[in-house]
N, CA, C and O atoms as CSV, one atom per row, in Angstrom:
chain,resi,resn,atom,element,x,y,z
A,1,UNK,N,N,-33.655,44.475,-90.154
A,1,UNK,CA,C,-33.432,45.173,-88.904
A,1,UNK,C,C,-32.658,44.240,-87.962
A,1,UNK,O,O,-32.840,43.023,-87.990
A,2,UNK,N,N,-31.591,44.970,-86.934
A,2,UNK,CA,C,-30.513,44.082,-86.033
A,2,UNK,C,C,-31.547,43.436,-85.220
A,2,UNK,O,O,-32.758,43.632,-85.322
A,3,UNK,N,N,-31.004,42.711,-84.470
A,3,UNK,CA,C,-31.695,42.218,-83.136
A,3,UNK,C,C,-31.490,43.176,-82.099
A,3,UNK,O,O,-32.150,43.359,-81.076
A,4,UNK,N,N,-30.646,43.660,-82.451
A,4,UNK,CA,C,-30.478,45.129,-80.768
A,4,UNK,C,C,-31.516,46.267,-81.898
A,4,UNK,O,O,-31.980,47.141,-81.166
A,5,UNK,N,N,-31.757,46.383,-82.667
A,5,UNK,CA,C,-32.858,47.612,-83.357
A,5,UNK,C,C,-34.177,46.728,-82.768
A,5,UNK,O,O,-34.944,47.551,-82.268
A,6,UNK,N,N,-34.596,45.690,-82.671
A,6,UNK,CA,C,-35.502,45.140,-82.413
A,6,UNK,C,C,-36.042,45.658,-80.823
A,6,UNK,O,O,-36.979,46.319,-80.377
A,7,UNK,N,N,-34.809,44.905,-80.266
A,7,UNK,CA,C,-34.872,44.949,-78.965
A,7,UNK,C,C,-35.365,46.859,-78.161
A,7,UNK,O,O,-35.951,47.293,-77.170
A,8,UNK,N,N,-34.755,47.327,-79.210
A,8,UNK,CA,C,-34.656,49.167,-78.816
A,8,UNK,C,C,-35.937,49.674,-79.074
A,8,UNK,O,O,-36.337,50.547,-78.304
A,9,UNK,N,N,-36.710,49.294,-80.048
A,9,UNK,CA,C,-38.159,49.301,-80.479
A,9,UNK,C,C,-39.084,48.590,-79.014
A,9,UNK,O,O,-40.260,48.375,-78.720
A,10,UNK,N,N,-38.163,48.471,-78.588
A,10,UNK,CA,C,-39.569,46.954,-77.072
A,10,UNK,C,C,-39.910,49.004,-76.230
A,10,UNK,O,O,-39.021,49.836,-76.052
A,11,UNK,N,N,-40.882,49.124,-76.028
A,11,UNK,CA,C,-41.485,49.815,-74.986
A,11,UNK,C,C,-41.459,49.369,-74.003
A,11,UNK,O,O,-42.258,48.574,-73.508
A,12,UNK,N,N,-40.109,50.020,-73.374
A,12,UNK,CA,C,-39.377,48.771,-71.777
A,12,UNK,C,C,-40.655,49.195,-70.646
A,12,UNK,O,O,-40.546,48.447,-69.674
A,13,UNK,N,N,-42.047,50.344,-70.446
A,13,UNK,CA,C,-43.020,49.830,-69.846
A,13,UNK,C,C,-44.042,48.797,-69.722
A,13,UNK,O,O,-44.804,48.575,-68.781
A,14,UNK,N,N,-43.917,48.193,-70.868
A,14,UNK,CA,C,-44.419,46.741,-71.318
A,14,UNK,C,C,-43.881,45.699,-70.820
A,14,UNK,O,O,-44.687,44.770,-70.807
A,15,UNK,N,N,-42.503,45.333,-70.244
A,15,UNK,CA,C,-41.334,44.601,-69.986
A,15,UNK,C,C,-41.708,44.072,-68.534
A,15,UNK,O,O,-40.669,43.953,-67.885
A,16,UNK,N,N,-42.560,43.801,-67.977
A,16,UNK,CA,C,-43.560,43.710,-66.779
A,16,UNK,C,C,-43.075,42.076,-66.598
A,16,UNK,O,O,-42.589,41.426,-67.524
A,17,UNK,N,N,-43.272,41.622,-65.414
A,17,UNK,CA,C,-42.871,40.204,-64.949
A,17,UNK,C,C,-44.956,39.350,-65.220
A,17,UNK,O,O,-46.110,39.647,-64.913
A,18,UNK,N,N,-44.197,38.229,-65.974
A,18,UNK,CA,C,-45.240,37.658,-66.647
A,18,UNK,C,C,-46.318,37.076,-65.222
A,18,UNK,O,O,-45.865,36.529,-64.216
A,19,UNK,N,N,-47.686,37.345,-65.458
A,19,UNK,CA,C,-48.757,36.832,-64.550
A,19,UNK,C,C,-49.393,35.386,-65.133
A,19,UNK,O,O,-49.363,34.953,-66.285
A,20,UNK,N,N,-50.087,34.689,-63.699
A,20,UNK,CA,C,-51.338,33.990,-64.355
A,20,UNK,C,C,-52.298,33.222,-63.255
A,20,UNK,O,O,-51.963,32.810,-62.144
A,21,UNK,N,N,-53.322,33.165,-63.758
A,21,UNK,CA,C,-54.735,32.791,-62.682
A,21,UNK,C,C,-54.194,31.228,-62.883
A,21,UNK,O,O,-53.640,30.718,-63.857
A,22,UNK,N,N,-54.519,30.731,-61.748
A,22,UNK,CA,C,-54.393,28.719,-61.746
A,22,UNK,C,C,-55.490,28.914,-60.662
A,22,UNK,O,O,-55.386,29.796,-59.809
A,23,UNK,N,N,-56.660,27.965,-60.732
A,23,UNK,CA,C,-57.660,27.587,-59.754
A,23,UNK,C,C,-57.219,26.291,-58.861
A,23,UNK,O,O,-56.724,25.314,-59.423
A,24,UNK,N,N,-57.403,26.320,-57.576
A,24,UNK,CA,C,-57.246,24.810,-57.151
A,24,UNK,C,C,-58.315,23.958,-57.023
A,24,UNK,O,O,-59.027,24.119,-56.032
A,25,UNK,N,N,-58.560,23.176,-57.723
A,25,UNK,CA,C,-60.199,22.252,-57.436
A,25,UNK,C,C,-60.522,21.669,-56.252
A,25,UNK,O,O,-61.676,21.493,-55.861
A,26,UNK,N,N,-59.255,21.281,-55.510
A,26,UNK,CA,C,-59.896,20.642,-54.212
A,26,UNK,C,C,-59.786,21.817,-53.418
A,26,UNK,O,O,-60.517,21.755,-52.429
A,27,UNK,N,N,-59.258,22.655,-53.491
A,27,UNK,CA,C,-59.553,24.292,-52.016
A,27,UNK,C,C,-61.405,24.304,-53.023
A,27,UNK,O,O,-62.419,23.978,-52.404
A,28,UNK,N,N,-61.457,24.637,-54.221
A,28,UNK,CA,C,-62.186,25.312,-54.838
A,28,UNK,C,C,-64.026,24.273,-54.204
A,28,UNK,O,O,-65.164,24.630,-53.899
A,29,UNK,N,N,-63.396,23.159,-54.292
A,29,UNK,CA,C,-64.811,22.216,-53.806
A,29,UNK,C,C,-65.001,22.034,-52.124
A,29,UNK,O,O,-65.887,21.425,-51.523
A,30,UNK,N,N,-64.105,22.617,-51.713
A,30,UNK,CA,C,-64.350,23.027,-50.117
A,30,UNK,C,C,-64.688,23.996,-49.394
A,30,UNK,O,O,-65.058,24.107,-48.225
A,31,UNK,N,N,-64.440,24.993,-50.612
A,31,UNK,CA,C,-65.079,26.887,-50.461
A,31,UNK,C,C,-66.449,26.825,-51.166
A,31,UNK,O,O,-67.346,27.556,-50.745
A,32,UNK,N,N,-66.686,25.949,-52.278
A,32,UNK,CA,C,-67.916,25.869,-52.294
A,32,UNK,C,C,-68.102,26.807,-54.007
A,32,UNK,O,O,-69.052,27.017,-54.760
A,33,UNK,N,N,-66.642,27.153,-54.017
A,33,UNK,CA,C,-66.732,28.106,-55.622
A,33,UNK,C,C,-65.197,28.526,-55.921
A,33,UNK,O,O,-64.504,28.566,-54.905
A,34,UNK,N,N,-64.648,28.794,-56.938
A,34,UNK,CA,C,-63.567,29.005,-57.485
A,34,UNK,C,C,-62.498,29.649,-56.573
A,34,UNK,O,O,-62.468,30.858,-56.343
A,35,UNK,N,N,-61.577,28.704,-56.043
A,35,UNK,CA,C,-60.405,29.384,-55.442
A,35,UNK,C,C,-59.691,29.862,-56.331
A,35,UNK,O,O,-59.679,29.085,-57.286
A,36,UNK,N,N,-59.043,30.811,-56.520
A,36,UNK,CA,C,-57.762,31.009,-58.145
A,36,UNK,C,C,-57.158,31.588,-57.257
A,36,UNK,O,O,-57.648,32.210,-56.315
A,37,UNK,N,N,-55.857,31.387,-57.551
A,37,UNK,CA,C,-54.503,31.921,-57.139
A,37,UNK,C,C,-54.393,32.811,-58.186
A,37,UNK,O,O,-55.065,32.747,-59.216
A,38,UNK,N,N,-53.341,33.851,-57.874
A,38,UNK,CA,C,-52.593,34.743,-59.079
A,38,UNK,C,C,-50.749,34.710,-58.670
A,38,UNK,O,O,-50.137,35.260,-57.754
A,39,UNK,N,N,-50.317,33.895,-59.698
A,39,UNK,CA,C,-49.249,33.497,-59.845
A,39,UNK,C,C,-47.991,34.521,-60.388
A,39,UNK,O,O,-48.195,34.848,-61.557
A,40,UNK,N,N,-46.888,35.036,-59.885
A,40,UNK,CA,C,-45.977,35.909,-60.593
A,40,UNK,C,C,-44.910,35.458,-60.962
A,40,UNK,O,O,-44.617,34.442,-60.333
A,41,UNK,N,N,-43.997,35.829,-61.896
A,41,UNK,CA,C,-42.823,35.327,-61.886
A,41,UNK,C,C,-41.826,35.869,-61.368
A,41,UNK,O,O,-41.852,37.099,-61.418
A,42,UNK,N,N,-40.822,35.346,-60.815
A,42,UNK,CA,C,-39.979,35.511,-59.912
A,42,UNK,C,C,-38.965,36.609,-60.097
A,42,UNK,O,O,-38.814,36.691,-61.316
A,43,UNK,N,N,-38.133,37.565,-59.453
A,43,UNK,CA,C,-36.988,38.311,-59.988
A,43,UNK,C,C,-35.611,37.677,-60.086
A,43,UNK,O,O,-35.610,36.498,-59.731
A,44,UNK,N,N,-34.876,37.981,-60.332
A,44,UNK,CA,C,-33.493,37.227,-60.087
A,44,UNK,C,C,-32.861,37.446,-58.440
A,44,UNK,O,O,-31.993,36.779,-57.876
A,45,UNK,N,N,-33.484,38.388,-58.031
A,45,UNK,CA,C,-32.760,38.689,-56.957
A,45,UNK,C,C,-33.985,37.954,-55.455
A,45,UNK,O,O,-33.690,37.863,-54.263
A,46,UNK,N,N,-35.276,37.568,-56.117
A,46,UNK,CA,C,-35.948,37.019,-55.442
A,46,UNK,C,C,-35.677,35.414,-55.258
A,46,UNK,O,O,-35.769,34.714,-54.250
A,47,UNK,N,N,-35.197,34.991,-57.002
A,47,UNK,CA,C,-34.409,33.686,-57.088
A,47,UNK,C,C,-33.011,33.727,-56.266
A,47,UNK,O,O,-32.891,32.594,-55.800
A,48,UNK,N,N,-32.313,34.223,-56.021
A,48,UNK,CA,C,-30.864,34.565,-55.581
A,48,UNK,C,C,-31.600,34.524,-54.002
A,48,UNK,O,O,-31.205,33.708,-53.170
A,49,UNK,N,N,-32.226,35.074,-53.831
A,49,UNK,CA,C,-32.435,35.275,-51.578
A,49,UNK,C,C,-32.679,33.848,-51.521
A,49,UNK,O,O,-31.824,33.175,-50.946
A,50,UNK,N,N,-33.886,33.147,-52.109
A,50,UNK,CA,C,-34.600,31.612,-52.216
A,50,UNK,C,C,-33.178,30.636,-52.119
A,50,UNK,O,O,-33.230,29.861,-51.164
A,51,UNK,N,N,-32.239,30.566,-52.733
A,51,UNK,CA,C,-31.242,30.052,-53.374
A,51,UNK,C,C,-30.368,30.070,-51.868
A,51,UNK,O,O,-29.975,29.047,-51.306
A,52,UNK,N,N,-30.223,31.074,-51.504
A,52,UNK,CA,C,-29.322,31.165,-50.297
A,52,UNK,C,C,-30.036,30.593,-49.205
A,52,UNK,O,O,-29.527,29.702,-48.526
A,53,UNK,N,N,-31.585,31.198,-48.907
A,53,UNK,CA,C,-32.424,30.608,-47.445
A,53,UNK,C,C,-31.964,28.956,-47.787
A,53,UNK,O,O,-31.417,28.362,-46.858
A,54,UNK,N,N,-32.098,28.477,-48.617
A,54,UNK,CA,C,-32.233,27.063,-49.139
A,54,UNK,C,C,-31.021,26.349,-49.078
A,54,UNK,O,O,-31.053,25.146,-48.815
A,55,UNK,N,N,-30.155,26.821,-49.246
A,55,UNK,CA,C,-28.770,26.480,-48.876
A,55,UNK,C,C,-28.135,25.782,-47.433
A,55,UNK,O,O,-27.967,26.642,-46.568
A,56,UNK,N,N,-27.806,24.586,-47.067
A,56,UNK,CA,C,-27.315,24.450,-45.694
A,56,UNK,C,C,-26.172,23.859,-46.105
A,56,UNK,O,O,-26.279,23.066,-47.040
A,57,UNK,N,N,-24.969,24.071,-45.578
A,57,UNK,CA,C,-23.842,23.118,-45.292
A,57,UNK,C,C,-23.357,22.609,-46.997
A,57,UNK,O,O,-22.561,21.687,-47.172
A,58,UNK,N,N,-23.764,23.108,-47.735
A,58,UNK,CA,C,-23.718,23.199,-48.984
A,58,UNK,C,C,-24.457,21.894,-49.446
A,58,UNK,O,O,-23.839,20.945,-49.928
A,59,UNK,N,N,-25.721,21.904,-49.282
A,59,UNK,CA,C,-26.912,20.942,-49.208
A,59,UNK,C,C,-27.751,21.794,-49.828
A,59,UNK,O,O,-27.679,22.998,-49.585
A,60,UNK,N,N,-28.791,21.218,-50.839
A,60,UNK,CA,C,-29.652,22.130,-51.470
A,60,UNK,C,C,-31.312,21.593,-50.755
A,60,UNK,O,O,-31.889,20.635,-51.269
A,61,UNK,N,N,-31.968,22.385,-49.477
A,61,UNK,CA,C,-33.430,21.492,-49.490
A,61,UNK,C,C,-34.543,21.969,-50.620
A,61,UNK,O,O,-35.104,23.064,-50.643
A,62,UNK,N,N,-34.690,21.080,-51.378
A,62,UNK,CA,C,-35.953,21.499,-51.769
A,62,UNK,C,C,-37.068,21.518,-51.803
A,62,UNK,O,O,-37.783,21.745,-52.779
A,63,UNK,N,N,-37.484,21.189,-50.324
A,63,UNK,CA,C,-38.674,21.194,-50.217
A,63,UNK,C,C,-38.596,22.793,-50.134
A,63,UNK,O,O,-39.216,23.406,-51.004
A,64,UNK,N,N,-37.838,23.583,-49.094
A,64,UNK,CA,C,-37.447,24.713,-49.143
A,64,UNK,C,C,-37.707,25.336,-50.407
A,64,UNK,O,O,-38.477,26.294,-50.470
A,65,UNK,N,N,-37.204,24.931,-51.292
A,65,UNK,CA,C,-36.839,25.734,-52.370
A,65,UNK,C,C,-38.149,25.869,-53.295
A,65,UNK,O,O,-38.169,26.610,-54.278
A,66,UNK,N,N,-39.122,25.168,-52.931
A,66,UNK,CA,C,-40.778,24.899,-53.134
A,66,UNK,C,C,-41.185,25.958,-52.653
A,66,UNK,O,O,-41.519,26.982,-53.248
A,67,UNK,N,N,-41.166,25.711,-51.405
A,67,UNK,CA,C,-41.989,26.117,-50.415
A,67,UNK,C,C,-41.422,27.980,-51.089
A,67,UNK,O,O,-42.255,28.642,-51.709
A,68,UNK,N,N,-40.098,28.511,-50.851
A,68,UNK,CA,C,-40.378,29.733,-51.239
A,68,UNK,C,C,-40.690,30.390,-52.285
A,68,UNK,O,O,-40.972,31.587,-52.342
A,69,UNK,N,N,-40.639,29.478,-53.307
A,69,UNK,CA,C,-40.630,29.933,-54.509
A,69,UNK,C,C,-42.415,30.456,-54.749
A,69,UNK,O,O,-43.107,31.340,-55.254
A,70,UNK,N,N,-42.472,29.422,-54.121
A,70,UNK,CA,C,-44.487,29.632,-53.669
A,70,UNK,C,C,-44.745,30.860,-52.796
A,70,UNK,O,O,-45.473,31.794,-53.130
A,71,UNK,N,N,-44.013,30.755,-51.539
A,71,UNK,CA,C,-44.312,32.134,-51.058
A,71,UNK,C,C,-43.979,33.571,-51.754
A,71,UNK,O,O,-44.613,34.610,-51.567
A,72,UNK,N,N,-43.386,33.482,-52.194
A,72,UNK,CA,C,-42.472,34.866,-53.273
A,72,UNK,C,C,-43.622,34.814,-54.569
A,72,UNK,O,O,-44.433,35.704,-54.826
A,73,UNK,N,N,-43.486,33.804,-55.138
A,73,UNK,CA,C,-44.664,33.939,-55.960
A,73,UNK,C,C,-46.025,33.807,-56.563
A,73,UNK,O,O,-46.482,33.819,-57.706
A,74,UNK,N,N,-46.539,33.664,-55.242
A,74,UNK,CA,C,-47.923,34.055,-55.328
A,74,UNK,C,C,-48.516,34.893,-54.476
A,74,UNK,O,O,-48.710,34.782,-53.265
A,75,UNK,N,N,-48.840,35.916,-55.380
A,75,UNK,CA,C,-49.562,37.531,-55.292
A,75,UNK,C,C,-50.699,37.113,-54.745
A,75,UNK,O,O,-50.650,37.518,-53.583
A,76,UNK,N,N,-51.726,36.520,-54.913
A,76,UNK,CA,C,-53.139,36.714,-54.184
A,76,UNK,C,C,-53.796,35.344,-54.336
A,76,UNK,O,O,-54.219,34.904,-55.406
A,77,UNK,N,N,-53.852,34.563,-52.882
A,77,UNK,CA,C,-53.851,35.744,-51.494
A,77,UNK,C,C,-52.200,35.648,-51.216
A,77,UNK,O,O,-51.362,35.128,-51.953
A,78,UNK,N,N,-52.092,35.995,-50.540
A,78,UNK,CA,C,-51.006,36.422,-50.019
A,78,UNK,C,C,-50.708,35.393,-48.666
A,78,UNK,O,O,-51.426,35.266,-47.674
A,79,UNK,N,N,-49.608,34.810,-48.920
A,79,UNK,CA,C,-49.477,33.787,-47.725
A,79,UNK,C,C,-49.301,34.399,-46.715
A,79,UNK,O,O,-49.508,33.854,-45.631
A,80,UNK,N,N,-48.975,35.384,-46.782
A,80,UNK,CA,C,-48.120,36.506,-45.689
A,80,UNK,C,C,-49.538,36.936,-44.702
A,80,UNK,O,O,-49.432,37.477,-43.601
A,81,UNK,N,N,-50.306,36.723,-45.083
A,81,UNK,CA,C,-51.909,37.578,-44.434
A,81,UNK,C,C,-52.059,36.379,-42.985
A,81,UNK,O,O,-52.316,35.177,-42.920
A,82,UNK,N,N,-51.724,37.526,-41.885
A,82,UNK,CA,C,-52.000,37.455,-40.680
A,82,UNK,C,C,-53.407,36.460,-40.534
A,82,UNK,O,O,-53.470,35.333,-40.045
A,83,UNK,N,N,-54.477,37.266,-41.120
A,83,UNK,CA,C,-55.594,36.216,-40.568
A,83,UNK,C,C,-55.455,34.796,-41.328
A,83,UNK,O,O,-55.910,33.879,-40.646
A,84,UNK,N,N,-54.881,34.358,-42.705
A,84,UNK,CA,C,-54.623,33.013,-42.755
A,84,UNK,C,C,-54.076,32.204,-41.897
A,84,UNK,O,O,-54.534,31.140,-41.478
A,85,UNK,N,N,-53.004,32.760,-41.614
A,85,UNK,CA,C,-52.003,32.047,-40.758
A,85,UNK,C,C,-52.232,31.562,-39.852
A,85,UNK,O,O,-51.838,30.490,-39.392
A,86,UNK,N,N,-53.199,32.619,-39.318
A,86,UNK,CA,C,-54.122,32.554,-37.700
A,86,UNK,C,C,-55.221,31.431,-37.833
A,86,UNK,O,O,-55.689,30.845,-36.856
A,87,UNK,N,N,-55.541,31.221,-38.976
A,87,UNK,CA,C,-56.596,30.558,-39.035
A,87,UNK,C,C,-56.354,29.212,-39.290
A,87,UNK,O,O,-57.046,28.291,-38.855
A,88,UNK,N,N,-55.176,29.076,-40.136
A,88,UNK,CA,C,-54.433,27.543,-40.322
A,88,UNK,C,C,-53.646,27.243,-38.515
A,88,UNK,O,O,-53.416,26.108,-38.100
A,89,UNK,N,N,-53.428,28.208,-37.903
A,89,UNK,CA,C,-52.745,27.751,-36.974
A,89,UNK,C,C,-51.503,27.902,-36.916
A,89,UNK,O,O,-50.984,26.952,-36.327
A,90,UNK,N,N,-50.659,28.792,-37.314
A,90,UNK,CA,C,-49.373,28.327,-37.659
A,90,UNK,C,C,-48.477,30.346,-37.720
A,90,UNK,O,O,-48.953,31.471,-37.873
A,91,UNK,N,N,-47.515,29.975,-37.573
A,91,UNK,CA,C,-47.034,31.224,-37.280
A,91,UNK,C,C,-46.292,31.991,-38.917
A,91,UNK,O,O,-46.268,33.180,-39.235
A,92,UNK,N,N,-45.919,31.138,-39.458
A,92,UNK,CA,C,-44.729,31.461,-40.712
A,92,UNK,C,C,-45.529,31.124,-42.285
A,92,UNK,O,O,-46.270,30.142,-42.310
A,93,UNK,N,N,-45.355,31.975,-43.604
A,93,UNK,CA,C,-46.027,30.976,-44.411
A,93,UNK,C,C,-45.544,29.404,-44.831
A,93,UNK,O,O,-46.235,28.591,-45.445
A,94,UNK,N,N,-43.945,29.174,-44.249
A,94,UNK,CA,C,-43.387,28.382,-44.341
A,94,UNK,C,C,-43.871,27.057,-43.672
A,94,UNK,O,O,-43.732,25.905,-44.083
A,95,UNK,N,N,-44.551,27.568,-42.399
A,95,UNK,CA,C,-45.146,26.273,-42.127
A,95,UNK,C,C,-46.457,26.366,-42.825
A,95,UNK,O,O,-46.804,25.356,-43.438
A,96,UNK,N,N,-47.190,27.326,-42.839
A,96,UNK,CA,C,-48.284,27.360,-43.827
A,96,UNK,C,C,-48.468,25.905,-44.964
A,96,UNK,O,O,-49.415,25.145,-45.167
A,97,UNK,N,N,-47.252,25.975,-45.464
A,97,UNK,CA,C,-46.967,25.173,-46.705
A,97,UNK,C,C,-46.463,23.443,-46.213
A,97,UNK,O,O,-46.855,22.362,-46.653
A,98,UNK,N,N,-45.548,23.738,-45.239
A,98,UNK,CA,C,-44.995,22.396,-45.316
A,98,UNK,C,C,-45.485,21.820,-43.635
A,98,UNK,O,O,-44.963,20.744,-43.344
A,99,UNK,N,N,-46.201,22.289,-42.794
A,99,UNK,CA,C,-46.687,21.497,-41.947
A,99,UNK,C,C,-48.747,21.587,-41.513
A,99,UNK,O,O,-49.413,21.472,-40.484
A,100,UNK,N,N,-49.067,21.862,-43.067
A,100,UNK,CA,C,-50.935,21.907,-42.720
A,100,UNK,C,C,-51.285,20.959,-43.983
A,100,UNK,O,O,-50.402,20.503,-44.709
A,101,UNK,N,N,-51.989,20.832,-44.079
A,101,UNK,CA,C,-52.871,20.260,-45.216
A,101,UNK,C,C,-53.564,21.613,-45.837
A,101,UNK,O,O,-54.509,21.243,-46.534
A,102,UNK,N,N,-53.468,22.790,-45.843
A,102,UNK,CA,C,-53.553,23.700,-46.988
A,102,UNK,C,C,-53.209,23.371,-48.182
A,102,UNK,O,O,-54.080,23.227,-49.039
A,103,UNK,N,N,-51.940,23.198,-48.456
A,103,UNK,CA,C,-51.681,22.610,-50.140
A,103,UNK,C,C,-50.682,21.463,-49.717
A,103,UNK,O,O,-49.708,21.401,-48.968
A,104,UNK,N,N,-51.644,20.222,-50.872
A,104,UNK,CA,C,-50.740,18.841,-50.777
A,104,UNK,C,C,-49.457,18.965,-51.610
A,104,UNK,O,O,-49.221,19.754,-52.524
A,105,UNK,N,N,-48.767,18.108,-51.142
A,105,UNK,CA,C,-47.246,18.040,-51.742
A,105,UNK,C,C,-47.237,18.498,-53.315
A,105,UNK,O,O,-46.443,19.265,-53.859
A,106,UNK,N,N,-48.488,17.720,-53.957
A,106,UNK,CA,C,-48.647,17.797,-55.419
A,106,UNK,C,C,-48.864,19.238,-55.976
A,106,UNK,O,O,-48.170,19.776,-56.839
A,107,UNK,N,N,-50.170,19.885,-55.206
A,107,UNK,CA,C,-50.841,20.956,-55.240
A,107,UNK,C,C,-49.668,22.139,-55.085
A,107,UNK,O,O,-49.730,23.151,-55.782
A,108,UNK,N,N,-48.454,21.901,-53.987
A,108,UNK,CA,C,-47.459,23.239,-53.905
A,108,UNK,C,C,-46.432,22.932,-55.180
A,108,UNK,O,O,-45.679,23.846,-55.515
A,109,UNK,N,N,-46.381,21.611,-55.930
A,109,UNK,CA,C,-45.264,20.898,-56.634
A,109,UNK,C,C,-45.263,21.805,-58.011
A,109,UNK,O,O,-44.322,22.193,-58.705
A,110,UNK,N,N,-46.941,22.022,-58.156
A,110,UNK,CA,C,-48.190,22.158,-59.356
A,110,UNK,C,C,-47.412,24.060,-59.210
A,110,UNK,O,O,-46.772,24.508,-60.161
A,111,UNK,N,N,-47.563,24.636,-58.332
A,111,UNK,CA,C,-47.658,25.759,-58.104
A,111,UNK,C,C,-46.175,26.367,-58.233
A,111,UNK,O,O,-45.757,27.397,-58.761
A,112,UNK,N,N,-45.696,25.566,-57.705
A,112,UNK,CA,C,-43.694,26.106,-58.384
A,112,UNK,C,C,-43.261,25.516,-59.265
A,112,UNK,O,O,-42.043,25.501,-59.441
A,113,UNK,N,N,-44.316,24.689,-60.289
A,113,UNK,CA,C,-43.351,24.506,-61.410
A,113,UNK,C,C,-44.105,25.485,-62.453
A,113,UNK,O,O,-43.670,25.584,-63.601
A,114,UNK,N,N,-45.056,26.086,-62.099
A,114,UNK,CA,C,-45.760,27.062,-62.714
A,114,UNK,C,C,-45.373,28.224,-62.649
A,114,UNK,O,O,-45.452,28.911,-63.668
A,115,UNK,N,N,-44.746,28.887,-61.213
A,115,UNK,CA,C,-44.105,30.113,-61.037
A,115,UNK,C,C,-42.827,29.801,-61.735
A,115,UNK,O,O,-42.317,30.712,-62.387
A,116,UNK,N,N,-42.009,28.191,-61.672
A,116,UNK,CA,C,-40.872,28.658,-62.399
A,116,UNK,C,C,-41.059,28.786,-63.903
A,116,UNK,O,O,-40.210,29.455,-64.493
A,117,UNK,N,N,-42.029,28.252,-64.600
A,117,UNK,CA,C,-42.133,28.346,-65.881
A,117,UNK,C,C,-42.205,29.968,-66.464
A,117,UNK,O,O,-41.489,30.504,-67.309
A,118,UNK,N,N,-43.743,30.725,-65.408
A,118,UNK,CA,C,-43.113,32.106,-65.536
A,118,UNK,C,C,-41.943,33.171,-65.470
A,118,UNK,O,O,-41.882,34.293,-65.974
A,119,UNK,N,N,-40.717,32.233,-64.424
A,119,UNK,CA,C,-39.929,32.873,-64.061
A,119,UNK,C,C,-38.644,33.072,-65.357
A,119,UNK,O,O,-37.639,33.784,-65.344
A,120,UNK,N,N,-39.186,32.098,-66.457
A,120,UNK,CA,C,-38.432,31.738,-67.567
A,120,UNK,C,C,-37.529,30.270,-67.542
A,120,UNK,O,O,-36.411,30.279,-68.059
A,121,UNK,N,N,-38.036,29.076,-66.951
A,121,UNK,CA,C,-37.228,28.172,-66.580
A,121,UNK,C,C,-38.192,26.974,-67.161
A,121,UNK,O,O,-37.808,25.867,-66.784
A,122,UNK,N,N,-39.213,26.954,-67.893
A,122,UNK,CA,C,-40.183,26.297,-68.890
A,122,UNK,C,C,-39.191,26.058,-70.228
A,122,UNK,O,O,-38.090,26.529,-70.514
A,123,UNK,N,N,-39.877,25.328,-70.760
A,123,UNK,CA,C,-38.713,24.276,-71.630
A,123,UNK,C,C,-39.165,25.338,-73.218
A,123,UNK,O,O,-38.301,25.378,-74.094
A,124,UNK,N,N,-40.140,25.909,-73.388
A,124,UNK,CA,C,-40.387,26.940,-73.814
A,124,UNK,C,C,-40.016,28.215,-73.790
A,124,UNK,O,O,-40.443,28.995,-74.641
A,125,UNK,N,N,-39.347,28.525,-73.015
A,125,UNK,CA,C,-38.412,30.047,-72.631
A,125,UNK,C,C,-37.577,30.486,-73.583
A,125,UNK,O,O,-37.397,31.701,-73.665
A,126,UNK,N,N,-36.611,29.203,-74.883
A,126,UNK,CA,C,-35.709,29.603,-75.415
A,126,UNK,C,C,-36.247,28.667,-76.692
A,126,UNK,O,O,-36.470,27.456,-76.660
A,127,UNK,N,N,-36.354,29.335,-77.526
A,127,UNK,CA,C,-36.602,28.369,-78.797
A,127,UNK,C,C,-35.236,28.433,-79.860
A,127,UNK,O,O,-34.803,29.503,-80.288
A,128,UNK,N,N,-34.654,27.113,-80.197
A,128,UNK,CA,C,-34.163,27.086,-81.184
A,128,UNK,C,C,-34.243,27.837,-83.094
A,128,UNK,O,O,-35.155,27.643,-83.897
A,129,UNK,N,N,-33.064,28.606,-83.299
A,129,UNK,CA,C,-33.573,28.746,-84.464
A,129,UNK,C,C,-33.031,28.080,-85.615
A,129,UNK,O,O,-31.819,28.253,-85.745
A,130,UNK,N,N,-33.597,27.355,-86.502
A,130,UNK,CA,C,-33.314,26.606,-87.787
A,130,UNK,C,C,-33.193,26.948,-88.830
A,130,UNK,O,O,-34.097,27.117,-89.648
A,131,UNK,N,N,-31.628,27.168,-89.037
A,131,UNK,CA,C,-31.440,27.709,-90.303
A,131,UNK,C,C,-31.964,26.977,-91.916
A,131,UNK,O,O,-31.548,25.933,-92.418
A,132,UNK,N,N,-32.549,27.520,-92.225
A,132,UNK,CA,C,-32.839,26.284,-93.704
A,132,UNK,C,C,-32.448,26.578,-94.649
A,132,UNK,O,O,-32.592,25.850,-95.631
């Protein structure tokens, strides 16, 4: 069978953007019980907006490019939720991330190299094939 007969066989409602639970241990030992995030992977056009906010003077920041990739992809909780924000102090999830001690440098580092791995950018995404 072709690789496009393969591909035509995929039940494109299955074709869903890949999920996954990550717990943080130090939120998790300060709540007193399992913080878990739920992690999504990114769209292209969610990568493409990130890509541009991030952009200055044809300068790439990446702390920026952290910081949104985190906000865009993580589903729950939701950085976006009014009473967090309110409660960290802070108006944007952007400062959320890069001016509280909510998540350390490592902890947001941990969290977008995980959304990008879902996003297909894991060294695993494309496997070689070996002809023998």
């Amino acid at each position: 069978m072709s690789t496009l007969d393969l591909l035509l066989k995929i039940d494109r409602t299955k074709v869903v953007r890949p999920t996954k639970k990550v717990e943080l241990p130090r939120l998790s030992a300060l709540a007193g019980e399992a913080v878990i995030f739920t992690l999504q992977a990114l769209t292209y056009e969610e990568q493409e907006e990130i890509s541009e906010i991030s952009a200055s003077d044809g300068e790439i920041d990446q702390g920026s490019i952290r910081a949104h990739t985190v906000i865009k992809g993580l589903l729950d909780p939701s950085l976006k939720s009014s009473e967090l924000l309110k409660h960290q102090g802070v108006a944007t999830p952007k400062e959320l991330l890069l001016q509280t001690n909510f998540l350390l440098p490592g902890e947001l580092f941990q969290l977008y190299s995980e959304i990008s791995d879902l996003s297909g950018f894991g060294e695993d995404a494309v496997t070689e094939v070996k002809n023998g």
